[in-house]
DRENDO-1510 file (C-alpha; in Angstrom, 1 decimal, always signed):
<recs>
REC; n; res; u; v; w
REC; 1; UNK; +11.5; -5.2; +26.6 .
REC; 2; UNK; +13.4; -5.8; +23.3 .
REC; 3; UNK; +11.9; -8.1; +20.5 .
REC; 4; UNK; +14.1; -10.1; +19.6 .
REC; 5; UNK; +12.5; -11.5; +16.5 .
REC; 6; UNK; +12.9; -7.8; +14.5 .
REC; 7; UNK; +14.5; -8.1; +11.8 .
REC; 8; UNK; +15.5; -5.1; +9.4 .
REC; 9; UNK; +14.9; -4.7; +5.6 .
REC; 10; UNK; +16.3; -2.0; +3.2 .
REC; 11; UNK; +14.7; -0.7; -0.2 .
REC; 12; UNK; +16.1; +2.0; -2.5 .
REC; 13; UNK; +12.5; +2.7; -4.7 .
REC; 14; UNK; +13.2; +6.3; -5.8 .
REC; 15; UNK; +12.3; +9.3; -3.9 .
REC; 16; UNK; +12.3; +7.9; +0.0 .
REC; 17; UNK; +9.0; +10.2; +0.5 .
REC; 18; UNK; +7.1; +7.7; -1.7 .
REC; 19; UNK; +8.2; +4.7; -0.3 .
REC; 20; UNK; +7.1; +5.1; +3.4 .
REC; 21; UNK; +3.4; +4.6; +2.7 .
REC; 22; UNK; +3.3; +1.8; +0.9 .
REC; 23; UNK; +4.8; -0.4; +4.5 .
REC; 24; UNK; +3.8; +2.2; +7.2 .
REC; 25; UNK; +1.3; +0.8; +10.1 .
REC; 26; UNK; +1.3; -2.9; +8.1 .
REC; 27; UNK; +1.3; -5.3; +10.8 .
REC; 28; UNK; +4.2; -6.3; +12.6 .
REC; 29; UNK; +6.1; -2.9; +10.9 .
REC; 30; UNK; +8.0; -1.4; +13.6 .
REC; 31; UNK; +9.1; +1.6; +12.3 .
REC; 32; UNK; +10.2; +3.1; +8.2 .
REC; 33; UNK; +13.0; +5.2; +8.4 .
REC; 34; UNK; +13.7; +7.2; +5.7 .
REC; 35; UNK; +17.7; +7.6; +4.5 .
REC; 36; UNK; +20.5; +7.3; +2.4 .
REC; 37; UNK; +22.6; +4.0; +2.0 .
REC; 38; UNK; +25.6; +2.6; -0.1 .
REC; 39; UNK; +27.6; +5.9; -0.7 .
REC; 40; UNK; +31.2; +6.5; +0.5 .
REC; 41; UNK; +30.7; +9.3; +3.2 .
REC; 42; UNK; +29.4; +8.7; +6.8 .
REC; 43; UNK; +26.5; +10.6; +7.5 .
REC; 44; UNK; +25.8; +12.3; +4.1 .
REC; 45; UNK; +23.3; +15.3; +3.8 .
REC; 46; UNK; +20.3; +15.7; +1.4 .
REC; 47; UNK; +21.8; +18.3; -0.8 .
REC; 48; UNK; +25.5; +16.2; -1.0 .
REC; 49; UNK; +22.9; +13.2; -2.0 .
REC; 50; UNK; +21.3; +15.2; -4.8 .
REC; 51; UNK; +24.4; +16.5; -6.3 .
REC; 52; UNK; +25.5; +13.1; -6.9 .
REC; 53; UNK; +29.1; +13.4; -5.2 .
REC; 54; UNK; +28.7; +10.3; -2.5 .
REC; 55; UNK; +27.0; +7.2; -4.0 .
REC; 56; UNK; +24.5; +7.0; -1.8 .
REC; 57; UNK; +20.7; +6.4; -3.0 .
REC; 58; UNK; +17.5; +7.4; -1.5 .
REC; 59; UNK; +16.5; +4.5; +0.5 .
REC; 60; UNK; +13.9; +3.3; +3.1 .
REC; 61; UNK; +15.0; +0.9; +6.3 .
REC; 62; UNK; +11.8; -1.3; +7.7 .
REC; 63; UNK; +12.2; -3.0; +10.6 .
REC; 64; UNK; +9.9; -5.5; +10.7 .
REC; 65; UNK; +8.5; -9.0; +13.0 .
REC; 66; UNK; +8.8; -12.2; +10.5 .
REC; 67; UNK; +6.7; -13.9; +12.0 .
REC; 68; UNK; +3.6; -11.8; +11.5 .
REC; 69; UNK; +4.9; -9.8; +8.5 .
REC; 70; UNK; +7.5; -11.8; +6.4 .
REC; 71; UNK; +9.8; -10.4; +3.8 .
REC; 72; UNK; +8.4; -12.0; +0.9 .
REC; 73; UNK; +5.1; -10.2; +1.2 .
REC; 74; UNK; +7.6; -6.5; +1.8 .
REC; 75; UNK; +9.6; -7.2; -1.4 .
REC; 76; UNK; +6.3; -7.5; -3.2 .
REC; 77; UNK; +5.1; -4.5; -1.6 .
REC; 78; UNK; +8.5; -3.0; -3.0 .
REC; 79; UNK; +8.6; -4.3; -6.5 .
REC; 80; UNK; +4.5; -2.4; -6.8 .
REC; 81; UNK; +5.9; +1.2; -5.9 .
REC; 82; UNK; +8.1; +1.5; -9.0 .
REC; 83; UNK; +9.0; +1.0; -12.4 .
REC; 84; UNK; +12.3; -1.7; -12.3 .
REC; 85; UNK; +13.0; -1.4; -16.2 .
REC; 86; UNK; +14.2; +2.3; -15.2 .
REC; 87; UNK; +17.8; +2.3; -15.0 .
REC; 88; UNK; +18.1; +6.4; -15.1 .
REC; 89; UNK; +16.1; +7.0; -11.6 .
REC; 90; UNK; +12.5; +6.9; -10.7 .
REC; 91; UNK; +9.4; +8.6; -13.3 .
REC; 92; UNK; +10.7; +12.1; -12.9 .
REC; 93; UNK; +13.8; +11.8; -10.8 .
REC; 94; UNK; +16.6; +11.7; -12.2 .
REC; 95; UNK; +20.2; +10.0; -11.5 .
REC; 96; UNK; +22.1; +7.6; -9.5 .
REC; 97; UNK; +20.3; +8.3; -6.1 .
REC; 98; UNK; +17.1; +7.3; -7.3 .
REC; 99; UNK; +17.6; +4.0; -8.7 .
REC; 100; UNK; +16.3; +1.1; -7.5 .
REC; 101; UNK; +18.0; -1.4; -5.4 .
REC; 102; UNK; +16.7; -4.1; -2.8 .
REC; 103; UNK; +19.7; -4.5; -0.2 .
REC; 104; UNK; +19.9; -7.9; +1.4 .
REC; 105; UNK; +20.7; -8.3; +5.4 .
REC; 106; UNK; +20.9; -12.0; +5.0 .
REC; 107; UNK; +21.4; -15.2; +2.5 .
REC; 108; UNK; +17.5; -15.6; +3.2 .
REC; 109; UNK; +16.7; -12.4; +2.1 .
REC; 110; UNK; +18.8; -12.4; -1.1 .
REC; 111; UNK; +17.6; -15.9; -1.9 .
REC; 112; UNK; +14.0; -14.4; -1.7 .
REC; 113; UNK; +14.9; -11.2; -3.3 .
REC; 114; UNK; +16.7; -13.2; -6.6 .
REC; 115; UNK; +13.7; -15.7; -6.7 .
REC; 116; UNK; +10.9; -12.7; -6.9 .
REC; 117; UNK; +13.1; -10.9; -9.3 .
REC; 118; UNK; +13.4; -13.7; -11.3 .
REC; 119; UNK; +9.6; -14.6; -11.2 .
REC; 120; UNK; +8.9; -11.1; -12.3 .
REC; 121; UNK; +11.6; -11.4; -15.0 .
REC; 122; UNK; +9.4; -14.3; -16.4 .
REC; 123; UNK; +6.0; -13.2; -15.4 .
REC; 124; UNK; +5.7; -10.9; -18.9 .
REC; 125; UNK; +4.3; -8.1; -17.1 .
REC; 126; UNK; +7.0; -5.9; -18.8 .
REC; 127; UNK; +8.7; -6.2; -21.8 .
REC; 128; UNK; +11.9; -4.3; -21.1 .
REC; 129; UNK; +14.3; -5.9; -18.8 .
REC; 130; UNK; +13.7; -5.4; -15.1 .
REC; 131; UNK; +17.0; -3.7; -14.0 .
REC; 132; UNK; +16.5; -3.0; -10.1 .
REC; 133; UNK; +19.6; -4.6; -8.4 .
REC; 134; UNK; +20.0; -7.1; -6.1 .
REC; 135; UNK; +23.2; -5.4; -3.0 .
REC; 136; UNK; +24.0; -6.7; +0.1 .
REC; 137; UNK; +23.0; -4.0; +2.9 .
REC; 138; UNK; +25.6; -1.3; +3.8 .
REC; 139; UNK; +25.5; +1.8; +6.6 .
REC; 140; UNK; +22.5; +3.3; +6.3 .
REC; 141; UNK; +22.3; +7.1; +7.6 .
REC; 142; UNK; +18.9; +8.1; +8.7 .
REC; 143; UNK; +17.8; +11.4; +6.6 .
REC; 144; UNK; +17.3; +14.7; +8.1 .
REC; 145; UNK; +14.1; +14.7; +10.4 .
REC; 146; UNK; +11.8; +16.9; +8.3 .
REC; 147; UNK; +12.3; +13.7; +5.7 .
REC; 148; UNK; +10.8; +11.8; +7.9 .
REC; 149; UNK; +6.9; +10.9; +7.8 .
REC; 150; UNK; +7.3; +13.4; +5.2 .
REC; 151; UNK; +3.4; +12.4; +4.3 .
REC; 152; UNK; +2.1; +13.1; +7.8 .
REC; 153; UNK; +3.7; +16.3; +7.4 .
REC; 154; UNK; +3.2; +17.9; +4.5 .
REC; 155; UNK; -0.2; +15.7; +3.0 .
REC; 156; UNK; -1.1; +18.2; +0.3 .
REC; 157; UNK; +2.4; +18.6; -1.3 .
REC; 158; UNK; +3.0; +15.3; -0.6 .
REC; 159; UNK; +0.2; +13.8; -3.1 .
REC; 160; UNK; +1.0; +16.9; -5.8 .
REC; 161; UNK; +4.4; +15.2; -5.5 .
REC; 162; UNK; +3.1; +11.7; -5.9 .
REC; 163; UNK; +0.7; +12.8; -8.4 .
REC; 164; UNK; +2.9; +14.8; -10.4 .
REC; 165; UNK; +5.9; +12.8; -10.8 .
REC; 166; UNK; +4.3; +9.9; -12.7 .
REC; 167; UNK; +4.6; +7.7; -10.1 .
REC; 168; UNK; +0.8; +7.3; -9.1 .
REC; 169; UNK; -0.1; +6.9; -12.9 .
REC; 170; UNK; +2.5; +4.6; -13.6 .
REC; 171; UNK; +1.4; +2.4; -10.6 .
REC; 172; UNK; -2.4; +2.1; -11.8 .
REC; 173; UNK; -1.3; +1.1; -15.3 .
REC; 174; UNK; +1.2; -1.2; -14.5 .
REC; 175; UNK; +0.6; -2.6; -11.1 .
REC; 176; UNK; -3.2; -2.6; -10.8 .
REC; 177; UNK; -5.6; -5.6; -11.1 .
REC; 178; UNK; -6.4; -5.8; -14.7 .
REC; 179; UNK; -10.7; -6.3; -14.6 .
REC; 180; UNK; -11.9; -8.1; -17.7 .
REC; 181; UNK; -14.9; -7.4; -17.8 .
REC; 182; UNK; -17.3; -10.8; -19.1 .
REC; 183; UNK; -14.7; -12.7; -16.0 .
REC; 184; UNK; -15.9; -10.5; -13.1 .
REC; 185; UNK; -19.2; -11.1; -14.9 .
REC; 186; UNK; -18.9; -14.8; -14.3 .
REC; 187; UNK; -16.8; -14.0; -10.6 .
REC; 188; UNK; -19.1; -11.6; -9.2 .
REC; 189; UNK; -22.7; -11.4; -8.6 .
REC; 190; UNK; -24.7; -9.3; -10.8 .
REC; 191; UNK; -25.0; -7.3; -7.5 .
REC; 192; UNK; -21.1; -7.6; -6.8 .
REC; 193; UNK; -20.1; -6.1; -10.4 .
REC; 194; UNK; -23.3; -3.1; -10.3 .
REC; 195; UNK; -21.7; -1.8; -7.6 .
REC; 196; UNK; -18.2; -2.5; -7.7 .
REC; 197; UNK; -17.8; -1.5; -11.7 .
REC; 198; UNK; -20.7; +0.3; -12.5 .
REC; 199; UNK; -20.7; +2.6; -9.5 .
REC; 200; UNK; -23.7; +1.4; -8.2 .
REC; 201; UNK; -25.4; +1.1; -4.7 .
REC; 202; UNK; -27.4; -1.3; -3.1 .
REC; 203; UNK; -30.2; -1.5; -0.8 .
REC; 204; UNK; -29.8; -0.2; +2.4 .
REC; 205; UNK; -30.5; -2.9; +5.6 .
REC; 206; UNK; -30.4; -5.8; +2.6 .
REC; 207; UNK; -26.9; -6.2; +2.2 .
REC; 208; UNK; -24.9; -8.6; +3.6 .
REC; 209; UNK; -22.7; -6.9; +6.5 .
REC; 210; UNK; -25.0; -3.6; +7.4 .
REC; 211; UNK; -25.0; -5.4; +10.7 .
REC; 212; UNK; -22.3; -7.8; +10.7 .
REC; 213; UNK; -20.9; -7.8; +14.5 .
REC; 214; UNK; -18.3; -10.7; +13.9 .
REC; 215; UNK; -14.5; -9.7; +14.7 .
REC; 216; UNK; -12.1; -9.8; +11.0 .
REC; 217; UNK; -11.2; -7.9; +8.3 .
REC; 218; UNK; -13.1; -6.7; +5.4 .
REC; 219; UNK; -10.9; -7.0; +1.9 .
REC; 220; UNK; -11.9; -5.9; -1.5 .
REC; 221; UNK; -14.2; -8.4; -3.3 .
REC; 222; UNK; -12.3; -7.6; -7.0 .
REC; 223; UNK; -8.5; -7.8; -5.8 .
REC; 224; UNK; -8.4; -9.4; -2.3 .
REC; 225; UNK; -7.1; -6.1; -0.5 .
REC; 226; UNK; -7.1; -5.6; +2.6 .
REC; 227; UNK; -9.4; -2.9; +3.4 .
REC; 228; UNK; -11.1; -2.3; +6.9 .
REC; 229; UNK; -10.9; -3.7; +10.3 .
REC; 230; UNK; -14.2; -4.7; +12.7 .
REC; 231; UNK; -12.6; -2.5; +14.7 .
REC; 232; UNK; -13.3; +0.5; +13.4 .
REC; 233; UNK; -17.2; -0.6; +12.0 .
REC; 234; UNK; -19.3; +1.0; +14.1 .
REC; 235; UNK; -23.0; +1.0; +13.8 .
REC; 236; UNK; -24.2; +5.0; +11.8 .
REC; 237; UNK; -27.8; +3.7; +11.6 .
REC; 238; UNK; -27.4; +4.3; +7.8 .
REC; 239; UNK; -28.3; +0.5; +6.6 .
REC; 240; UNK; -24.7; +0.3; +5.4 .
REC; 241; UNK; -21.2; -1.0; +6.6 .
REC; 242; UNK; -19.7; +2.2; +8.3 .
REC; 243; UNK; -16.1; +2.2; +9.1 .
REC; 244; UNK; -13.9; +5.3; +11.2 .
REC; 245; UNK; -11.3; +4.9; +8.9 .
REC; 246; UNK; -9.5; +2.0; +6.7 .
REC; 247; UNK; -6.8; -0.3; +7.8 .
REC; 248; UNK; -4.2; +1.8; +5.3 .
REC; 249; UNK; -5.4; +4.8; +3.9 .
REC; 250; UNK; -2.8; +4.5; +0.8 .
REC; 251; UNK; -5.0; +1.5; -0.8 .
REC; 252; UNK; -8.1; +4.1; -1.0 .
REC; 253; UNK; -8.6; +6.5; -3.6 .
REC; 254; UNK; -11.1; +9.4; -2.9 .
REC; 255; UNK; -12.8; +11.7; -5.9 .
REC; 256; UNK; -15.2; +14.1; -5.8 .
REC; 257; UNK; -19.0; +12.6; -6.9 .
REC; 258; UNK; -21.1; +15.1; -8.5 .
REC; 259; UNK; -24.0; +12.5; -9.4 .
REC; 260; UNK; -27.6; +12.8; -8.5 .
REC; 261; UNK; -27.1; +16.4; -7.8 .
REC; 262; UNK; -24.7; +16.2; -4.8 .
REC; 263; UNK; -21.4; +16.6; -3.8 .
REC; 264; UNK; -20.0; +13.7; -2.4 .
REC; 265; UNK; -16.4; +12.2; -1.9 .
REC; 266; UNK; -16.2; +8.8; -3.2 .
REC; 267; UNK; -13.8; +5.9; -1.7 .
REC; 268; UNK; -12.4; +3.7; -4.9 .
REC; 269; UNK; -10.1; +1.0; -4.3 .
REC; 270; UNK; -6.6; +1.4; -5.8 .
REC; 271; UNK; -5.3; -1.5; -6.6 .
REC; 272; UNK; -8.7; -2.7; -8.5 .
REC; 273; UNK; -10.1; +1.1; -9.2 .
REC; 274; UNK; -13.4; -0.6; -7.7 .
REC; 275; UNK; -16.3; +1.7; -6.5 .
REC; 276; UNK; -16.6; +0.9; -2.9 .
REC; 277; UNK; -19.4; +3.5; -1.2 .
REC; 278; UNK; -18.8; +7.3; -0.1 .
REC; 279; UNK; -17.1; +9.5; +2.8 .
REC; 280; UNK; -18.6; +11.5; +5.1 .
REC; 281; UNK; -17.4; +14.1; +7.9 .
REC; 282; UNK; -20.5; +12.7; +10.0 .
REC; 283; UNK; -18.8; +9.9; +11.9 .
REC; 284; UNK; -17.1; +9.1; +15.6 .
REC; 285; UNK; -14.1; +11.0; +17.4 .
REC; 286; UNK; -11.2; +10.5; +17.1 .
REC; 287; UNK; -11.3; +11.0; +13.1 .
REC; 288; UNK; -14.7; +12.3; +12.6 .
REC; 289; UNK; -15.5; +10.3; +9.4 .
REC; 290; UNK; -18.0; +7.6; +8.4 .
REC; 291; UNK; -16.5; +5.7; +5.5 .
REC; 292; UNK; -19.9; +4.3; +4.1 .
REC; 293; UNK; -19.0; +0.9; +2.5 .
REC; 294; UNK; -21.4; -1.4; +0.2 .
REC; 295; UNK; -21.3; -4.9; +1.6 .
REC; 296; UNK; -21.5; -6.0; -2.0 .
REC; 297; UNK; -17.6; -4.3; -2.7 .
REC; 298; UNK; -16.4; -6.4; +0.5 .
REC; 299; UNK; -15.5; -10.0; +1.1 .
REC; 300; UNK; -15.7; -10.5; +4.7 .
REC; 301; UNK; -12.6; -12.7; +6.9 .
REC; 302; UNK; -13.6; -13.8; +10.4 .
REC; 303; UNK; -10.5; -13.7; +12.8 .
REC; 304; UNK; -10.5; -17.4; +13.1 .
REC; 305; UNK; -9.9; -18.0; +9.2 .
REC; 306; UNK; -7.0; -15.2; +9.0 .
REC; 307; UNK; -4.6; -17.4; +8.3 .
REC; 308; UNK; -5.7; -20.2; +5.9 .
REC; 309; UNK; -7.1; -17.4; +3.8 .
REC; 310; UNK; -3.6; -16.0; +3.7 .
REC; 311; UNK; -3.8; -13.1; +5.6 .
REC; 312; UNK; -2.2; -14.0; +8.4 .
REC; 313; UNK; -0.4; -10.9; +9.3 .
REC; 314; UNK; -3.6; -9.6; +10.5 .
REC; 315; UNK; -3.8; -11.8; +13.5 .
REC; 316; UNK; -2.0; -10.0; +15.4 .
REC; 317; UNK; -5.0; -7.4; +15.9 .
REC; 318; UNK; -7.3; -9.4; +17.2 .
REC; 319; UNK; -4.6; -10.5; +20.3 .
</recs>
């Protein structure tokens, strides 16, 4: 049966590899295409798109539910992938194809599109002009299919990619929560900021959601980001929140912990670069891992306060 409440939204953020993550397995995201849009030639290829001969730009098309996920929250997905006071390309790419440009389907969407361009215009997180523009949507041409979940593919050269064009560094400096250090003092408990900033842990089977059985979603105490889903706790005997996976692996960093004379990978949030436990290759089929999670780097949201909490989107999972 078709839904008829899709709608379709279109982003040009650089390379189109990059810009699949960021709005892949969101709720109420239908599919992220990746492809080329507002050139001159039907159908283009990826090497007539890098020489610059068609117009076209690297581009992502989202197709989307409004009602569970709405296009305000994707356009400010879009503008925290990239640098908009680039108007040469994207960190090390180069040319017309990857600039950035939000294409509009409707009046709706360009009235949202000028309005949170023109809040970030006046926001003074940049000092140099934000120069993404703001086109009304044109054919779109799907790119070739090795393009496509290009991260899924090819994970390893995808994050040297990421890593090495800038665009991972730029992101943390620019787009990440900016901790002060004596407010999170006054915001967090003394517990809250040992662990969270000082890479702490606390006490196993005395912490808050060890054995928390409620359904909801477990964001990150610092920034509010969405992190795990009840359905994927599970119970690892360990005296800690244990989780099969996170709700979206791109808002987790991992690094390798050599302290106390072990080997460990730790889990970091991205967006706040909060220390939020460890992961282990110890945990249920189908993925085999145990994300072991201090309740004191978690807020916790039952189902039933989803949406006055502003997470609404995530209702939808407990349907």
């Amino acid at each position: 049966m078709v839904n008829n409440t899709f709608e379709v939204a279109t982003f040009a953020g650089g390379c189109f590899w990059c810009m699949v993550t960021p709005f892949d397995e969101l709720p109420g995201i239908e599919k992220v295409v990746s492809g080329y849009t507002g050139g001159h030639k039907e159908n283009p290829t990826y090497e007539e798109v890098c020489s610059e001969t068609t117009g076209h730009y690297e581009a992502v098309q989202i197709t989307y539910d409004p009602t569970i996920f709405p296009y305000e929250k994707l356009v400010n997905i879009f503008w925290q992938q990239i640098d908009p006071t680039d108007p040469g390309g994207q960190f090390h790419d180069r040319g017309h194809s990857y600039k950035t440009v939000i294409f509009y389907h409707t009046e709706e969407q360009k009235r949202i599109a000028e309005s949170s361009k023109k809040a970030l215009e006046e926001n003074g997180r940049f000092s140099k002009p934000i120069v993404t523009e703001i086109q009304p949507a044109v054919p779109f041409y799907p790119a070739e299919d090795y393009h496509q979940d290009f991260y899924k593919k090819n994970p390893f050269r995808y994050m040297t990619y990421r890593k090495g064009s800038g665009r991972d560094h730029f992101i943390k400096e620019h787009w990440s929560v900016k901790k002060d250090p004596e407010t999170l003092k006054k915001t967090l408990t003394p517990m809250q900021y040992e662990v969270t900033q000082n890479n702490g842990t606390e006490p196993p089977f005395h912490n808050e959601y060890w054995n928390n059985k409620e359904e909801g979603i477990y964001i990150d105490i610092v920034s509010g980001e969405p992190l795990f889903s009840s359905f994927d706790k599970f119970d690892a005997g360990c005296g800690w929140p244990s989780f099969s996976k996170p709700l979206h692996q791109n808002k987790l960093a991992e690094e390798m912990d050599t302290s106390h004379g072990m080997r460990r990978i730790e889990v970091r949030s991205k967006n706040s670069d909060s220390h939020l436990g460890h992961v282990f290759e110890d945990g249920p089929k189908p993925t085999g891992l145990r994300y072991c999670i201090n309740s004191a780097a978690l807020r916790f949201i039952h189902k039933d306060d989803l949406e006055k909490e502003g997470y609404g989107e995530y209702k939808s999972l407990f349907k």
